[in-house]
C-alpha positions as CSV (number, residue, x, y, z in Angstrom):
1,X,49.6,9.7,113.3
2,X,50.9,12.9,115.2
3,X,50.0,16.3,114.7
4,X,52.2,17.0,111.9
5,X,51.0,14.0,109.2
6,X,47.4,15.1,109.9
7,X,48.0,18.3,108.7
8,X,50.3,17.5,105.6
9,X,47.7,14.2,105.1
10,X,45.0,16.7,104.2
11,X,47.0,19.1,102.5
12,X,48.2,16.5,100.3
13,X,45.0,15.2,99.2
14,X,44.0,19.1,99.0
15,X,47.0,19.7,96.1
16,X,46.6,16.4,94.7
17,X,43.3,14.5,95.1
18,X,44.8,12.1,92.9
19,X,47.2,10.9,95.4
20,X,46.4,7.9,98.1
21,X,48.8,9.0,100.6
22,X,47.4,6.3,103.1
23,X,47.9,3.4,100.7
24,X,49.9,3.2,97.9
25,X,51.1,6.5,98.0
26,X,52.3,6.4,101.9
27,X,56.0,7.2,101.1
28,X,55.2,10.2,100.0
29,X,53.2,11.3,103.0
30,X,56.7,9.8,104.9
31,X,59.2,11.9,102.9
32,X,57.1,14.7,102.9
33,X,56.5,14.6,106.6
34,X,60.5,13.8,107.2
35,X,61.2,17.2,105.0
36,X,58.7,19.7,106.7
37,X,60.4,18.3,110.2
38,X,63.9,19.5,108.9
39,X,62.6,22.7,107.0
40,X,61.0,23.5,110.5
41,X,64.1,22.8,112.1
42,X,66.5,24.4,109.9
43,X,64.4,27.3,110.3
44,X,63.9,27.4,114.0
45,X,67.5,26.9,114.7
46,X,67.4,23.3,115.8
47,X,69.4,21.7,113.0
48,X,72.5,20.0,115.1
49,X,71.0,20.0,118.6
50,X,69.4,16.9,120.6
51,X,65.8,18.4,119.6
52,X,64.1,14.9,118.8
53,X,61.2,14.3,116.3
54,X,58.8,13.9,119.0
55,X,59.9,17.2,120.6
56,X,60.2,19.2,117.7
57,X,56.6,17.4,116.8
58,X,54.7,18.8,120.4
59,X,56.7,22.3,119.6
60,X,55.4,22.8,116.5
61,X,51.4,21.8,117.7
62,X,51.6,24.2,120.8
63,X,53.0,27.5,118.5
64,X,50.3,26.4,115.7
65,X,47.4,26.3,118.4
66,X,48.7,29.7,118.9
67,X,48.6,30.4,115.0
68,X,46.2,28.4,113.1
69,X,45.6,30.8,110.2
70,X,49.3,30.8,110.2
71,X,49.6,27.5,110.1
72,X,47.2,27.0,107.6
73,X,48.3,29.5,104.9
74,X,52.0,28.3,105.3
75,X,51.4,24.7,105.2
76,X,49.6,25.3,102.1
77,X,52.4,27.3,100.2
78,X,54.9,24.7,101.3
79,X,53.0,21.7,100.2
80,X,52.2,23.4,96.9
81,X,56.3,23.9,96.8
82,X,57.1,20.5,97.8
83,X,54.9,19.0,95.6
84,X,55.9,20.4,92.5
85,X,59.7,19.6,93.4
86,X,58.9,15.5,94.5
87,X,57.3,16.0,90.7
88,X,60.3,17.2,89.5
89,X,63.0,15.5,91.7
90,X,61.6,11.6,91.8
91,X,61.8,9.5,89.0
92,X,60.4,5.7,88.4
93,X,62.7,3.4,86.8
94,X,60.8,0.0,85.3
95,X,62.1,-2.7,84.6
96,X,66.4,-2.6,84.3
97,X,66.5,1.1,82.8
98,X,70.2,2.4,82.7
99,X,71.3,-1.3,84.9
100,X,75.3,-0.3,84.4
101,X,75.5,3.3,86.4
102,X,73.3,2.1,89.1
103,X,75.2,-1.6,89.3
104,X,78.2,1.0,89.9
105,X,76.6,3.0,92.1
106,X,75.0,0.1,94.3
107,X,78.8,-1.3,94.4
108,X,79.9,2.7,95.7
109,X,77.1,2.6,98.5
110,X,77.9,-1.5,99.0
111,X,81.5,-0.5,100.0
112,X,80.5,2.6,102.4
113,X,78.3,0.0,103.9
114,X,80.5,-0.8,106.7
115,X,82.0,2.6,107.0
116,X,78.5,4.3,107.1
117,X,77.3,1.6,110.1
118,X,80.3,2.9,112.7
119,X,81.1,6.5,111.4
120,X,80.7,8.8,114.4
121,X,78.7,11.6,114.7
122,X,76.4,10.6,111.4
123,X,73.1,12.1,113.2
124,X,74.9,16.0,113.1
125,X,76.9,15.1,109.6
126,X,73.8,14.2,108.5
127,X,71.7,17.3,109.7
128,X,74.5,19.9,108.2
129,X,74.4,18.2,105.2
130,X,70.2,18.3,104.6
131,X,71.1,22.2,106.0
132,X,73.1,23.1,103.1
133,X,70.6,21.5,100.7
134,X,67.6,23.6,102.2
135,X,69.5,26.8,102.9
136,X,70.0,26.3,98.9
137,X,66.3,25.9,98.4
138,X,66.0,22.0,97.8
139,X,63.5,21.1,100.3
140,X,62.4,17.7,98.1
141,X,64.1,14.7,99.9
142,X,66.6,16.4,102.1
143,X,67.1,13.2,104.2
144,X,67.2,10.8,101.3
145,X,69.8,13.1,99.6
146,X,71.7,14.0,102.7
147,X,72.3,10.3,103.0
148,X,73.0,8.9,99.6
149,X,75.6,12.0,99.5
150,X,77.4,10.9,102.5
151,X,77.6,7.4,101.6
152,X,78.6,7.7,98.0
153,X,82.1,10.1,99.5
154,X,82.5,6.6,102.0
155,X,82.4,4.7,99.0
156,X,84.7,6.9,97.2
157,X,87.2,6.8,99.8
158,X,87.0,3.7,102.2
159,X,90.6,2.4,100.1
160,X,92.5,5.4,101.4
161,X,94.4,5.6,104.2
162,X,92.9,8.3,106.4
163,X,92.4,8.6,110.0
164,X,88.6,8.6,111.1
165,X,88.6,12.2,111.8
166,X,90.6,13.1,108.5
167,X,87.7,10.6,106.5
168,X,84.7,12.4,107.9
169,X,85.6,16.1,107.6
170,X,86.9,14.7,103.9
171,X,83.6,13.4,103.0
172,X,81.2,15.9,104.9
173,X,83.4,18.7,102.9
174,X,82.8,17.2,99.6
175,X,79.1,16.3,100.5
176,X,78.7,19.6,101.3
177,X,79.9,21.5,97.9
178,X,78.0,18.5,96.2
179,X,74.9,19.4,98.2
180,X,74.9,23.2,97.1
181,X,75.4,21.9,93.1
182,X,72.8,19.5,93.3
183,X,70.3,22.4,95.2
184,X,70.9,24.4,92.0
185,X,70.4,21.5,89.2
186,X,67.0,20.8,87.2
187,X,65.9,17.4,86.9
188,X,65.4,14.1,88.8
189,X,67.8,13.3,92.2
190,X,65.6,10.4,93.5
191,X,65.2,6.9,91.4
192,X,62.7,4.7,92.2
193,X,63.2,1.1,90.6
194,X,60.1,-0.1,90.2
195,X,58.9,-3.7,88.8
196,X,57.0,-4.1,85.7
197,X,54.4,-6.1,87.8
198,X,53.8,-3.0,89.8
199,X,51.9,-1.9,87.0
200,X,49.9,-4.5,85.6
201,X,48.8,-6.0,89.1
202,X,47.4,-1.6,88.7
203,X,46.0,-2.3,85.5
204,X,44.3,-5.6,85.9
């Protein structure tokens, strides 16, 4: 574990006690860990530059050395924050709940596929998009959302005929007003299918 799952480990169990973040519960320790690297990095300035994780990572453990009570206060407002939004943002789905719209979705995200796997410059595409979405204070699965945005405007388009260039400033424009509405919606973003069995093998 690096420096900053440590911190947000504890923090989570802190806000939610409930929670087994190292068990059955590690994707949200992942997607929490994944957001608070590109809130930090939105905020420092490093969104769309060659800053890696690790690098951001060592950055953020040397100026926190230099802050702890900083560190401490912050990380507990922002966990408090994130928390409330995965709570209000994620969704189960058991069993085959609404099967037609996400049958059409899965065929959308099916054809960007292929698209998705060679489109250059996904990395900074990417990054502007989970920008927009924090700048518009949605710090609940930026990467996730970032992503599935991209990839549904792929699917939406990969019949017309537009040069590469034409196709990604096309989709990352759309993603992009798409990303500011869905930043000011209420509700769930994320669905999680989840099989029946998952909850009486939890039950038994």
């Amino acid at each position: 574990m690096n420096f900053v799952e440590i911190f947000l480990t504890e923090k989570l169990k802190d806000a939610d006690p409930a929670l087994d973040v190292l068990g059955s519960d590690r994707k949200v320790l992942q997607v929490a860990c994944q957001d608070f690297t590109n809130y930090i990095k939105f905020h420092w300035e490093l969104i769309g530059t060659e800053a890696n994780n690790f690098e951001l990572a060592e950055k953020m453990e040397q100026f926190f050395k230099e802050n702890p009570q900083e560190l401490e206060a912050f990380l507990t407002v922002w966990v408090g924050i994130w928390l409330k939004k995965w709570k209000e943002r994620v969704k189960l789905l058991i069993g085959n709940q609404n099967q037609n719209k996400w049958n059409k979705v899965a065929k959308t995200l099916a054809n960007a596929e292929p698209l998705w796997r060679g489109m250059l410059h996904k990395q900074e595409v990417m990054e502007l998009v989970v920008g927009t979405l924090i700048k518009n204070g949605e710090i609940c699965g930026t990467e996730i959302l970032s992503e599935n945005l991209l990839k549904m405007e792929l699917g939406e388009k990969c019949d017309r005929c537009l040069n590469e260039q034409e196709l990604v400033l096309s989709v990352l424009n759309n993603a992009l007003r798409k990303a500011r509405d869905m930043a000011q919606s209420k509700g769930p973003l994320i669905f999680v299918k989840i099989d029946k069995g998952y909850y009486s093998s939890g039950t038994e």
